[in-house]
PASEBA-1860 file (N, C-alpha, C; in nm, 3 decimals):
! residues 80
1> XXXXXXXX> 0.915/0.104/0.547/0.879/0.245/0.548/0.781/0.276/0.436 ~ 0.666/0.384/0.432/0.570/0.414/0.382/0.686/0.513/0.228 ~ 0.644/0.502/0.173/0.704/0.569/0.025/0.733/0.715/0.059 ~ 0.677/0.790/0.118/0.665/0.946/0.199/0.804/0.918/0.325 ~ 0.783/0.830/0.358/0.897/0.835/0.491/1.029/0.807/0.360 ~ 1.053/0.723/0.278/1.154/0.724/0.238/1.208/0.834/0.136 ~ 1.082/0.861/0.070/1.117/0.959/0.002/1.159/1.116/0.084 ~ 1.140/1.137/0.214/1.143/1.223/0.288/1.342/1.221/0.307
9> XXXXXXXX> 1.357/1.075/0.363/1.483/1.039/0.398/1.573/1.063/0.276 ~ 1.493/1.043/0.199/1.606/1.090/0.067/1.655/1.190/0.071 ~ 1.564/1.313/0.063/1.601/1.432/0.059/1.654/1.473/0.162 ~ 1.649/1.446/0.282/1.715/1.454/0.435/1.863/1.430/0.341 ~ 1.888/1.303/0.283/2.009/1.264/0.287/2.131/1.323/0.161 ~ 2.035/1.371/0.074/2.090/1.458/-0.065/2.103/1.609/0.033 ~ 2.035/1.617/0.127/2.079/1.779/0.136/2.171/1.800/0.257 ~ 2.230/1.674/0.363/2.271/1.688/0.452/2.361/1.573/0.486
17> XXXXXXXX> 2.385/1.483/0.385/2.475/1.377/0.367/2.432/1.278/0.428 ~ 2.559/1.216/0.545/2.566/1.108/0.613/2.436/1.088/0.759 ~ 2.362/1.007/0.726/2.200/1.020/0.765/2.216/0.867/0.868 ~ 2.264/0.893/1.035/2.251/0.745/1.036/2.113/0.712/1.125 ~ 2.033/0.589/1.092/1.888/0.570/1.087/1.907/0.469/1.258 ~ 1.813/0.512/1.331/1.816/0.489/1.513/1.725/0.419/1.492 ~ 1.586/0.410/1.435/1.510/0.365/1.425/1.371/0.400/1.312 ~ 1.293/0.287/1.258/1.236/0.296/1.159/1.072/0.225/1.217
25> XXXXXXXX> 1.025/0.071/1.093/0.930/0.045/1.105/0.990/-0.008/1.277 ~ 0.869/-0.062/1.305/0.806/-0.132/1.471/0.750/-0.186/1.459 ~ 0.630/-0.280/1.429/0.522/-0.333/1.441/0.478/-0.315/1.579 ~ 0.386/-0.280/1.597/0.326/-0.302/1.748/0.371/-0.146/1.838 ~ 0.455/-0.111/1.752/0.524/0.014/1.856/0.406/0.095/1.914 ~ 0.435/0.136/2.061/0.335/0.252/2.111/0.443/0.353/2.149 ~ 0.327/0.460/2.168/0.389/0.567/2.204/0.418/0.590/2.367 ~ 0.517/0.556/2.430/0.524/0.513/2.611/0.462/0.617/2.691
33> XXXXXXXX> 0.404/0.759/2.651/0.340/0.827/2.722/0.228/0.833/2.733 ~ 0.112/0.758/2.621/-0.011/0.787/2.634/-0.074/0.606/2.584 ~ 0.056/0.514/2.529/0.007/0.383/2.484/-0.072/0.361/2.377 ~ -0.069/0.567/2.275/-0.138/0.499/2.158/-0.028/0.412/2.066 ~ -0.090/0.396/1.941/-0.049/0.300/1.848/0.082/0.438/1.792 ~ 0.211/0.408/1.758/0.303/0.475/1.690/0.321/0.490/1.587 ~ 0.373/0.614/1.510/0.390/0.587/1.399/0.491/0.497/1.352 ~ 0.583/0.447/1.451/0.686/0.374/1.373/0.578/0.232/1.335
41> XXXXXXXX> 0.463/0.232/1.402/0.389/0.086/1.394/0.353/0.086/1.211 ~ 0.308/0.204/1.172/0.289/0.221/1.006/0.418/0.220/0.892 ~ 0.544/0.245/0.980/0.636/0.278/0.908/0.637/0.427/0.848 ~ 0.605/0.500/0.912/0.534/0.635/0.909/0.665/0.715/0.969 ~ 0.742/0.703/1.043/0.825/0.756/1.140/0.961/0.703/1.152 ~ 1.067/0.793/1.151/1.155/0.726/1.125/1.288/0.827/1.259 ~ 1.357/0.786/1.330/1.485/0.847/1.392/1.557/0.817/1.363 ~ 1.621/0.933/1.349/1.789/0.971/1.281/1.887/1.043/1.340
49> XXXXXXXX> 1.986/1.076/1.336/2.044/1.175/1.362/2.203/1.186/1.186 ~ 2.186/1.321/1.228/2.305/1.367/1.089/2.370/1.437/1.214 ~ 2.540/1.390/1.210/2.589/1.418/1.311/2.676/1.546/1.291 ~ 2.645/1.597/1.429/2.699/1.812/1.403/2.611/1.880/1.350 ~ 2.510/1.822/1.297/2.364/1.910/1.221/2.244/1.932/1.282 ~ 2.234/1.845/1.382/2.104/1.865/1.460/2.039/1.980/1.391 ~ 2.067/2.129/1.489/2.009/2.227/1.440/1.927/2.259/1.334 ~ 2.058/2.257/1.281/2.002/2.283/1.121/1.944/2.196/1.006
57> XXXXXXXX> 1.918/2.033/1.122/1.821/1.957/0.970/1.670/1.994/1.062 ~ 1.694/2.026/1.218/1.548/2.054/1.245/1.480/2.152/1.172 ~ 1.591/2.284/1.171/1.546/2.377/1.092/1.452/2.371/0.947 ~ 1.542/2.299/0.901/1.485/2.262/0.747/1.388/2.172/0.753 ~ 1.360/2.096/0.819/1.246/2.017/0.840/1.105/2.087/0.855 ~ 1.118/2.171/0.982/1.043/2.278/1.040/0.924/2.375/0.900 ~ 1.111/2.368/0.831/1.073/2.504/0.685/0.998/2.430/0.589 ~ 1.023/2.290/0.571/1.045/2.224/0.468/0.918/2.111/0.463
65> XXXXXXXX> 0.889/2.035/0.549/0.815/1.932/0.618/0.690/1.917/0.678 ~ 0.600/1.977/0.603/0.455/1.984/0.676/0.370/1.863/0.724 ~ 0.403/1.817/0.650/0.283/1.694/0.659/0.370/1.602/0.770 ~ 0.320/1.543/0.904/0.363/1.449/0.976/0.437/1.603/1.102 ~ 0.516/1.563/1.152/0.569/1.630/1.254/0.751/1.611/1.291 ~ 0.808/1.691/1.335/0.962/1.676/1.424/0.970/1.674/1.531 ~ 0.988/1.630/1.597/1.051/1.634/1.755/1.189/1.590/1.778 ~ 1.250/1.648/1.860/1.384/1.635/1.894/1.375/1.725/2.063
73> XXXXXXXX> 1.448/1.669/2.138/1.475/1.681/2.318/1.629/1.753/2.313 ~ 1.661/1.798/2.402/1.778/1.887/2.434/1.823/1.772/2.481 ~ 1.804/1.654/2.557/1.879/1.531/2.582/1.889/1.464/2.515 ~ 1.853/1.444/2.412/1.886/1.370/2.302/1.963/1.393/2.146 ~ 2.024/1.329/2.113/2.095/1.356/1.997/2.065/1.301/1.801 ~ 1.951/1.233/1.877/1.881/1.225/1.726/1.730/1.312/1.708 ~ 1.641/1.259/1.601/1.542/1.360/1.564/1.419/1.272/1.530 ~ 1.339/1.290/1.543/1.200/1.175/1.494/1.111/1.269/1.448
END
């Protein structure tokens, strides 16, 4: 992971505890909708989920997190 992704995860994890990590670096990773290059390919991107928090770490991310982006699906239970 890029120093920004971990240092990001830090604070994810000091302000919302138990942080468990779905996925991180990739080498080679694409993105399956368009086949560009991913950020997990930089170590740039990281999925998680903090469980019962959804909501509210998107929230804070949203508030908190400018640089890079969040996404999270109503079918899904983690956050990237």
């Amino acid at each position: 992971l890029t120093s920004e992704a971990r240092n990001l995860l830090g604070r994810i994890r000091s302000r919302f505890g138990n942080v468990q990590i779905i996925s991180t670096c990739r080498p080679g990773a694409r993105i399956a909708t368009t086949g560009k290059i991913s950020k997990h390919a930089s170590g740039q991107a990281i999925d998680f989920r903090v469980p019962g928090r959804k909501r509210e770490v998107v929230q804070w991310l949203k508030a908190n997190h400018r640089s890079g982006g969040t996404m999270t699906y109503s079918d899904m239970d983690h956050i990237h």
